[in-house]
N, C-alpha and C positions, 0 to 999 in steps of 0.2 A: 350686644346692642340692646338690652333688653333696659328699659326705661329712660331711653335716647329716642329724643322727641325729632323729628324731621322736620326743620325750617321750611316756612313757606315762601314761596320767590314770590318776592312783588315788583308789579310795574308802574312806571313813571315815564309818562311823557316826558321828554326835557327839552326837544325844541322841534320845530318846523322847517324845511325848505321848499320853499314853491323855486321851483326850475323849470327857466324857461331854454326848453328845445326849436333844436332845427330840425324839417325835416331829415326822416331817415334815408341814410345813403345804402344802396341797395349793393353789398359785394358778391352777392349768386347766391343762386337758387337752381334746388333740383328737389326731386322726388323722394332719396332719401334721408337725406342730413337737413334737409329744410333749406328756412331763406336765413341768410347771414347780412346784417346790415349794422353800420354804425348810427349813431343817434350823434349830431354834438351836444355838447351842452354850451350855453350861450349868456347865459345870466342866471338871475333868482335872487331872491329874498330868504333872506333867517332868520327868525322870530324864536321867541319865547323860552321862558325861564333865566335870562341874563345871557343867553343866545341872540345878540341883534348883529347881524351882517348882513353880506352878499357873498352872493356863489361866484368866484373867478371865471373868465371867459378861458374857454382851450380845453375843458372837460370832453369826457365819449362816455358814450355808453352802448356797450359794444353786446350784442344779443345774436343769437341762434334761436328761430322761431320753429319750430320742428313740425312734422307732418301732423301731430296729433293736436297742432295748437299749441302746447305745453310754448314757451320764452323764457330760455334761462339766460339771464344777462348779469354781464358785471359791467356795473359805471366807477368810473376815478372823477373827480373832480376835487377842489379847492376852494376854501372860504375864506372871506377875510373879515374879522368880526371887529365891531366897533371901537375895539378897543385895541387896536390891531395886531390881535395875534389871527396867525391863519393855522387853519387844519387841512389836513387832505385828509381825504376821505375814500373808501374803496368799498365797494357796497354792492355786492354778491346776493343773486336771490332768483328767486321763477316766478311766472305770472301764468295761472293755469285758466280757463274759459270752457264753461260747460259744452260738451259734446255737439250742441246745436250753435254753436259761435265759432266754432274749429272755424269753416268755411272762411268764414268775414277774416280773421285772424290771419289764415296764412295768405290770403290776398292782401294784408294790409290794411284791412278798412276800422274804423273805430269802430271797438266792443264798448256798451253800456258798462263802468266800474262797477256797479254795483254787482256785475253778474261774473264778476273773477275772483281769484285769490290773487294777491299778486304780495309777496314778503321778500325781506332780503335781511341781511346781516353783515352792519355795518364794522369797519374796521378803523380806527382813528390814527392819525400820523401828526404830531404836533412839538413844535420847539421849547412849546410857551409854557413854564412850570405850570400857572395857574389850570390848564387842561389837560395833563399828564394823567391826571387822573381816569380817564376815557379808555388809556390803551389797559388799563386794566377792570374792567368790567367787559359784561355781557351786555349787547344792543341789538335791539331788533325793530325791524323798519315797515311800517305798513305804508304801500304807496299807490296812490291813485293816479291812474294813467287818464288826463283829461286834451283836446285834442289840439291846446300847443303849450303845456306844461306837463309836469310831473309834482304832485304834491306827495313829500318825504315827510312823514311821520317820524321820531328819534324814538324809542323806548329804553329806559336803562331799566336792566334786571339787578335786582340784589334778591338777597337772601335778609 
């Protein structure tokens, strides 16, 4: 390997979804495995980079909020973009909250975004040639939990 240079990954924004939630449906809760609650998703908006749509109604986002805080959740939902091809989308991730917000968290109450990590990794499912391209790259999602949407950051990684 000896004068084999290691490619740097870069990142690129490619688009936005502001999704608008319903409240969360509460499936139980206990002291060890946490609260388990579904989220719908309800609507949204897609923006940016040749991304213009909306988010299909019928979406979840289905989460395990664990005793330490830690919310590891995966959402499914669907797009339909203006030009009408749709994706589905399956989007895997955690949202962590400093040690002093645990409390508010596993009661339910909104945490300030600013004071979490919250990332996921998006997966793409689509018919329409012109986005096929998606199922073969790497994506990664920064999303801020705001307290009646979800704003979805898209990242493609290349090399």
């Amino acid at each position: 390997m000896h004068g084999e240079e290691v490619r740097k990954l870069e990142i690129e924004e490619m688009f936005r979804i502001d999704v608008i939630v319903d409240k969360p449906i509460l499936i139980g809760q206990d002291g060890v495995e946490g609260r388990r609650q579904l989220i719908p998703i309800l609507s949204g908006k897609v923006t940016g980079n040749g991304f213009e749509g909306k988010v299909l109604p019928g979406g979840v986002d289905s989460q395990i909020i664990r005793p330490d805080g830690k919310c590891e959740l995966s959402a499914r939902y669907a797009i339909l973009l203006d030009d009408g091809a749709t994706i589905y989308i399956e989007n895997n991730g955690i949202r962590t909250v400093p040690a002093d917000q645990v409390k508010d968290v596993v009661e339910g109450k909104f945490v300030d975004p600013s004071l979490y990590y919250f990332v996921t990794v998006p997966k793409f499912e689509t018919y329409d040639e012109k986005y096929k391209w998606m199922k073969d790259l790497i994506f990664i999602c920064s999303a801020t939990r705001l307290p009646e949407s979800v704003l979805l950051k898209f990242y493609r990684i290349t090399q």
